[in-house]
C-alpha positions as CSV (number, residue, x, y, z in Angstrom):
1,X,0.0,0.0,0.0
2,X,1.8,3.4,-1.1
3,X,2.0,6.3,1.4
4,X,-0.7,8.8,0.2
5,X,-0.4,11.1,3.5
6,X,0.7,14.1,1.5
7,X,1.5,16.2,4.7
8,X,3.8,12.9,5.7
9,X,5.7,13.1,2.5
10,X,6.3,17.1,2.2
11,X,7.6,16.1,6.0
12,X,9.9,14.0,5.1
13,X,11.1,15.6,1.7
14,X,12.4,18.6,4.2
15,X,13.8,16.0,6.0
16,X,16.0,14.7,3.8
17,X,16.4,18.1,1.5
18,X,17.8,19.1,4.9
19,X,20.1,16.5,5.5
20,X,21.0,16.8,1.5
21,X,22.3,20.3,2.3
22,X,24.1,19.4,5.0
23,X,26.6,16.8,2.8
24,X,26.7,19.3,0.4
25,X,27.8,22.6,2.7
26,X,30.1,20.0,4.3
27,X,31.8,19.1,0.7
28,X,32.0,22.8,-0.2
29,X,33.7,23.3,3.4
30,X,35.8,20.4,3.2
31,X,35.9,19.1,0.0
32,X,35.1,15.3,1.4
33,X,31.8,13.8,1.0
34,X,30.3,12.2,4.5
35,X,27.4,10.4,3.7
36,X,26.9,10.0,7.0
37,X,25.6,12.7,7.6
38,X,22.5,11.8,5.8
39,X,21.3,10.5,9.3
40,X,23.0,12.6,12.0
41,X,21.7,14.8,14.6
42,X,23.0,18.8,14.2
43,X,24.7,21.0,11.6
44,X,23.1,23.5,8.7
45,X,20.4,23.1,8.2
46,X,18.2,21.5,11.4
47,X,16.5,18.5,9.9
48,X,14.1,18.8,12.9
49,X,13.3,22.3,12.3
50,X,12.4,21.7,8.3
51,X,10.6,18.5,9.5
52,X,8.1,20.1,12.2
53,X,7.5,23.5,9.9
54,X,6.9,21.7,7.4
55,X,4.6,19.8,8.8
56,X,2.8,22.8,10.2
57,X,2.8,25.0,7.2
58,X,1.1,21.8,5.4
59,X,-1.4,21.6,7.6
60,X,-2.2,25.4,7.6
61,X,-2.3,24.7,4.2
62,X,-4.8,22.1,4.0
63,X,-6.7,22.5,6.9
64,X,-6.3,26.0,7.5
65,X,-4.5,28.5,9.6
66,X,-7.7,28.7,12.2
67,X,-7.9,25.4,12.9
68,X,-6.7,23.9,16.1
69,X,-5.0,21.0,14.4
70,X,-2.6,23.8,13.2
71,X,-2.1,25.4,16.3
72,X,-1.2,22.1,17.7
73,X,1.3,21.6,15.2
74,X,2.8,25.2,15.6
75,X,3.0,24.6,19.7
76,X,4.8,21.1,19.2
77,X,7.3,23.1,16.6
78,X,8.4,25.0,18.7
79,X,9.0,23.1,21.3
80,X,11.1,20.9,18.9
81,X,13.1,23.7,17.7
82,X,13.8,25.2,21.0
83,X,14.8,21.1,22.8
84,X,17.1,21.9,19.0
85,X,18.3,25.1,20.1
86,X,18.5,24.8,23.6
87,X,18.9,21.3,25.5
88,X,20.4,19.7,23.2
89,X,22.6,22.5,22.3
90,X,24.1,22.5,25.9
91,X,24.1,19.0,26.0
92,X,26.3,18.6,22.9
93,X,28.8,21.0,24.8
94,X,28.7,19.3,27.7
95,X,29.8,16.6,25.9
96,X,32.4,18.3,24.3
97,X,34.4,19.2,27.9
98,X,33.4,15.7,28.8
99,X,35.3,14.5,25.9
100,X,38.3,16.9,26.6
101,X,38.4,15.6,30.4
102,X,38.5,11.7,29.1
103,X,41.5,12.9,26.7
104,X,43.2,13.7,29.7
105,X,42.6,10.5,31.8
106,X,43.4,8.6,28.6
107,X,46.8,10.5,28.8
108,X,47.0,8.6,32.2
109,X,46.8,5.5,30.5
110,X,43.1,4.7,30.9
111,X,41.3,3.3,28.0
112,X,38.2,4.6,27.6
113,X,36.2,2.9,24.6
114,X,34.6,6.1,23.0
115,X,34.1,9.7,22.4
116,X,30.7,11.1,23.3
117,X,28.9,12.7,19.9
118,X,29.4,16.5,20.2
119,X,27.2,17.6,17.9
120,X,23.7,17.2,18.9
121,X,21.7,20.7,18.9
122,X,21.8,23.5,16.7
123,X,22.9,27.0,16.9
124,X,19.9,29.7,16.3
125,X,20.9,30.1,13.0
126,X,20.7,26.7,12.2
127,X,16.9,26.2,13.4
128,X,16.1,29.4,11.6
129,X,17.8,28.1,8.5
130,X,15.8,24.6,8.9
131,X,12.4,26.6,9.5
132,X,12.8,28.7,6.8
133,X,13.6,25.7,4.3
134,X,10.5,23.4,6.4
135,X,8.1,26.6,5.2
136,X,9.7,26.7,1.3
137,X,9.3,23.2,0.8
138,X,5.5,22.9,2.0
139,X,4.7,26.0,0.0
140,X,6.5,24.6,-3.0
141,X,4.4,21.0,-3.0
142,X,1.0,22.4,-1.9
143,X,0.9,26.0,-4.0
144,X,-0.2,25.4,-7.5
């Protein structure tokens, strides 16, 4: 049976146009393609960001921007991009001094087997940039 929840799919195609940007800024930055970035957390632009805006801006398209189903979706947005921008944000640099303070005891000849991931939130700029592309792609499937 073929996925014919339209809102669904604009979702996930600013899911993965977000991601898609991501390898590609990387390669400009670095000239190296990580295709593993296609599934990681963090980095321009937020993939959580595009993913709930879009979402929201679909449904404001198709059910209006009155309803209450929209206004759900809107409240839930942003309380995705701010866990983005904010929680996770701090928790990514907590990990960072974390992994700075295991360097050190590994200096001391304790193994520890591996890094905590760093990059987990996104900087305001980043959920901006993900909210911004969330809107363009919803308005791009469902404006004829």
């Amino acid at each position: 049976m073929p996925i014919s929840n339209s809102i669904f799919f604009i979702s996930a195609l600013s899911w993965l146009s977000a991601q898609i940007i991501k390898i590609i800024l990387h390669y400009i930055h670095t000239k190296h393609v990580d295709l593993k970035l296609l599934f990681s957390a963090g980095g321009m632009p937020s993939s959580h960001s595009a993913f709930v805006c879009s979402t929201a801006t679909s449904i404001g398209l198709t059910d209006g921007f009155n309803s209450n189903i929209f206004a759900l979706s809107v409240v839930i947005s942003l309380i995705v991009m701010y866990d983005a921008a904010g929680v996770r944000r701090a928790a990514g640099k907590q990990a960072a001094v974390i992994n700075i303070i295991v360097e050190n005891i590994e200096k001391q000849g304790i193994k520890i087997d591996q890094k905590l991931k760093e990059l987990l939130g996104h900087s305001p700029i980043e959920v901006i940039g993900g909210a911004m592309l969330g809107i363009f792609v919803a308005f791009a499937m469902l404006i004829k």
